[in-house]
N, C-alpha and C positions, 0 to 999 in steps of 0.2 A: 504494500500500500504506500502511494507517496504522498506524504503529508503537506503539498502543494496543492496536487489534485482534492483529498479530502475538506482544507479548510477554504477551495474555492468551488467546492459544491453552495448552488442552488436550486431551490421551487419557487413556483410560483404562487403570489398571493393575493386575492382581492379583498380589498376593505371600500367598504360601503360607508361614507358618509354624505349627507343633507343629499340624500337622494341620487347622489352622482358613486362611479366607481372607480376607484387608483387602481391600479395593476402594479404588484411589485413582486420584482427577483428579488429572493431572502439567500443570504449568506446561511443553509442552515447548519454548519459546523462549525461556527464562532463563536458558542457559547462557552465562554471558560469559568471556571469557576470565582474565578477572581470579575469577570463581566457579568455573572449571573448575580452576586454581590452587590455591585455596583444599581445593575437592575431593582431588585428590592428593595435599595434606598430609594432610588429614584421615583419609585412606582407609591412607598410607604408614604411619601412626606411630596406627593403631584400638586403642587400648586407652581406659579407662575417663578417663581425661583430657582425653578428643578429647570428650565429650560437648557440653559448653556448644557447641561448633563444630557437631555434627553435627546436634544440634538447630535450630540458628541456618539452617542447609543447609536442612532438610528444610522446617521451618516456610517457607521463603522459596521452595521449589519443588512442597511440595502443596497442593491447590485446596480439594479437600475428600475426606471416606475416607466408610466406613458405620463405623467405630469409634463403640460409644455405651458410655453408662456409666450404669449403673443403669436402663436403657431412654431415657435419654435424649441427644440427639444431644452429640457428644465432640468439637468443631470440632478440626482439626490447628494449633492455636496454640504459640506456642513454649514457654508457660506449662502447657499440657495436654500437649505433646511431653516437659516436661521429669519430666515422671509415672510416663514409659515407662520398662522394664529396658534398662539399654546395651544386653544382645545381641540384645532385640528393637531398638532404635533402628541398630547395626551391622546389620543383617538387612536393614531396609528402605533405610540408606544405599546398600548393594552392590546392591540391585535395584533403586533409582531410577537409579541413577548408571549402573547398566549399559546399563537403557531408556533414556536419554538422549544415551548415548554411541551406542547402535543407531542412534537418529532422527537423529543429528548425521551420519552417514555416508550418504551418499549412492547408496550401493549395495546400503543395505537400505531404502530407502523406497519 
């Protein structure tokens, strides 16, 4: 197994919000236990200060989305993440991190 290939597996994920739909490539073999950590702070204490964390999360766990911007493509960078409304950014935290914790369990793969 080469641990290049393993930590640059992805799936595919749709999260639904205000009626519209993201499509994102999820990194699912990033989760290390010192991120998974990091994760439950973040997730514990979600309010508008957790931001700079939650973005620093997500940029470091999505591949790529169809988010575009003015019709042009919107890369998921931490820089473009940091654009985003907290409670859309809190929205996709809980449904990346729920998909992840799914794949991590062995009884749902």
């Amino acid at each position: 197994m080469e641990l290049q290939a393993l930590i640059n597996n992805t799936a595919p994920l749709a999260i639904s919000y205000h009626g519209d739909t993201l499509n994102l490539s999820v990194f699912t073999d990033r989760m290390t236990p010192t991120k998974k950590v990091e994760l439950d702070i973040i997730l514990d204490e979600d309010n508008e200060e957790q931001k700079d964390s939650t973005v620093l999360f997500l940029s470091e766990v999505i591949d790529s989305w169809d988010l575009v911007n003015k019709g042009e493509a919107y890369a998921p960078t931490y820089e473009n993440l940091m654009q985003l409304s907290y409670p859309l950014l809190s929205h996709m935290l809980r449904e990346v991190s729920s998909f992840l914790a799914g794949r991590a369990n062995p009884a749902t793969n």
